[in-house]
N, C-alpha and C positions, 0 to 999 in steps of 0.2 A: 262542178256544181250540178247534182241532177236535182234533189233532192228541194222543195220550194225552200226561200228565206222568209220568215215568217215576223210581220210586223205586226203596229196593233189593230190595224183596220184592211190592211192589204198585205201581198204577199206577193211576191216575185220567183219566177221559176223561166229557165232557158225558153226562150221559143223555139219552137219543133214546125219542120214539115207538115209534121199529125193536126196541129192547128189550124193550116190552111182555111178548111171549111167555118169555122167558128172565126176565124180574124176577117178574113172578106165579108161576111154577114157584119161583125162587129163596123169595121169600116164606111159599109154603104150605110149601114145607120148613122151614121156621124159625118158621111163625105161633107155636107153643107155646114156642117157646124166647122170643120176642120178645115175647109178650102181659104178662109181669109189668114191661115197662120200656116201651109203648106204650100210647097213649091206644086206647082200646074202637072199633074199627071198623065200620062200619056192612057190612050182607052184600054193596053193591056193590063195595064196596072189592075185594074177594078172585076180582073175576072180572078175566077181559080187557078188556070194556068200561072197568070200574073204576080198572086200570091206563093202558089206553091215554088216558082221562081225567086222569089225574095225571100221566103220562108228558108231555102236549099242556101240562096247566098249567106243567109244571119249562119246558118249553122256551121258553114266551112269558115267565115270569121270568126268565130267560136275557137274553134280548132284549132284555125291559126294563131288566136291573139291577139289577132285586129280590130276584132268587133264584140260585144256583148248585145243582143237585143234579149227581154225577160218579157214575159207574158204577168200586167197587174192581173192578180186576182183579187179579188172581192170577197174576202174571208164571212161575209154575212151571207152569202150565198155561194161563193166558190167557182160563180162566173168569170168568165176573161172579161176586163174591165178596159184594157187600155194596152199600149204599150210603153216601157222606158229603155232607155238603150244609152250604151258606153259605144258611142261611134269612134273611128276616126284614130284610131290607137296608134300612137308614133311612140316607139321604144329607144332605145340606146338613149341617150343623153338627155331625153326630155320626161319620158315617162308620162304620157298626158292621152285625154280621153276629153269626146264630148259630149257632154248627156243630153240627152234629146224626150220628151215624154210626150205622151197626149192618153187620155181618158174619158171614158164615154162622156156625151153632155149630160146625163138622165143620172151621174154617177156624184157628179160634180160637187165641191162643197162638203161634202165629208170626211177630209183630209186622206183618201187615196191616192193622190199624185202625189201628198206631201212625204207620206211613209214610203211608197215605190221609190221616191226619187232619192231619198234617204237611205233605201236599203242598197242602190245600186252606188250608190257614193262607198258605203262601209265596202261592198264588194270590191270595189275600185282599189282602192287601199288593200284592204287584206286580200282578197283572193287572188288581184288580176295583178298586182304590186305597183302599179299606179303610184306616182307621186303627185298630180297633178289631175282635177277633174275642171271644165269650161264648160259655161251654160250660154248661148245667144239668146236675147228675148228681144222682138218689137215691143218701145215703149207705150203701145196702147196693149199688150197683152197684162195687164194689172194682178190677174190670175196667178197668170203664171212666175211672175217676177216676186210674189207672195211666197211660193213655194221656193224659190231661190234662197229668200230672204228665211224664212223657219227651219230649211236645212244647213244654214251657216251657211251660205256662199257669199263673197266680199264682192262689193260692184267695182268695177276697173274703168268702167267708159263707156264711151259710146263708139260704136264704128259702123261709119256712113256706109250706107247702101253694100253693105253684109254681105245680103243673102235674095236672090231672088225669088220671091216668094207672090205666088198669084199671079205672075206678070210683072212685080212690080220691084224693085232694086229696092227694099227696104233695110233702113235703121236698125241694128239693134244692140240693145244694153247689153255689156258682157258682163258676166261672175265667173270667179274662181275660187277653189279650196285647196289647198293643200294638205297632203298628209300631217303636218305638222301640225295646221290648225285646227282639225276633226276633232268634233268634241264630243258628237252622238253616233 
């Protein structure tokens, strides 16, 4: 996939190295709004090096089939909005992926995570052959567990202290979709 996926409010296309400078900017504007729903970053994270570091990992998971991360774009203007990603890709026998998002705060509310996270499910399925996509949310993230719920994902449970997140061994609500059940 080079070529962006194009939804009705956003649009999904690979993330690139070339991004670095525009995703770190994107970032530091959001670090505060994003720090109560990510894991505790170490101080290289938040530079250019840092990025264009992550930026070089997304791309070789690409490659290999491990990893999808996709740059949201904001089709009303064409900005980078956010990130969504197919982490986590275990093949043979399971076929499964974990979708991950976040979107600028200033972005919020206009159904762009909802379309992003939607077009990387379709990708899942058709392009990456996925059988199998998993969502974690903290049950205080309400947002986000919304966009779970309008892209068809089924809730499965809860599972105690997840994911370390902030410091802190948090809860969170799992969903799943299978190929079978895709409806959009």
């Amino acid at each position: 996939m080079k070529a962006p996926v194009e939804g009705s409010v956003a649009s999904i296309r690979p993330l690139a190295p070339a991004d670095a400078d525009e995703y770190l900017a994107l970032l530091k504007r959001n670090k505060d709004f994003l720090q109560p729903y990510e894991p505790a970053r170490p101080p290289e994270y938040w530079t250019l090096a840092g990025q264009q570091d992550q930026l070089a990992v997304a791309a070789a998971e690409w490659e290999l089939g491990t990893g999808y991360a996709f740059a949201i774009i904001d089709r009303s203007d064409g900005a980078l909005a956010g990130r969504v990603a197919l982490a986590n890709v275990v093949r043979k026998g399971w076929q499964n992926a974990t979708l991950g998002y976040w979107l600028d705060e200033s972005r919020n509310g206009r159904g762009l995570a909802t379309d992003a996270a939607r077009l990387a499910v379709g990708f899942a399925f058709a392009a990456a052959g996925l059988h199998r996509v998993q969502a974690g949310v903290m049950p205080r993230n309400v947002r986000s567990i919304k966009v779970l719920d309008k892209i068809g994902m089924r809730y499965e449970g809860l599972s105690l202290r997840y994911l370390l997140i902030n410091g802190t061994w948090e809860d969170h609500r799992m969903y799943a979709i299978t190929a079978e059940e895709r409806t959009g």
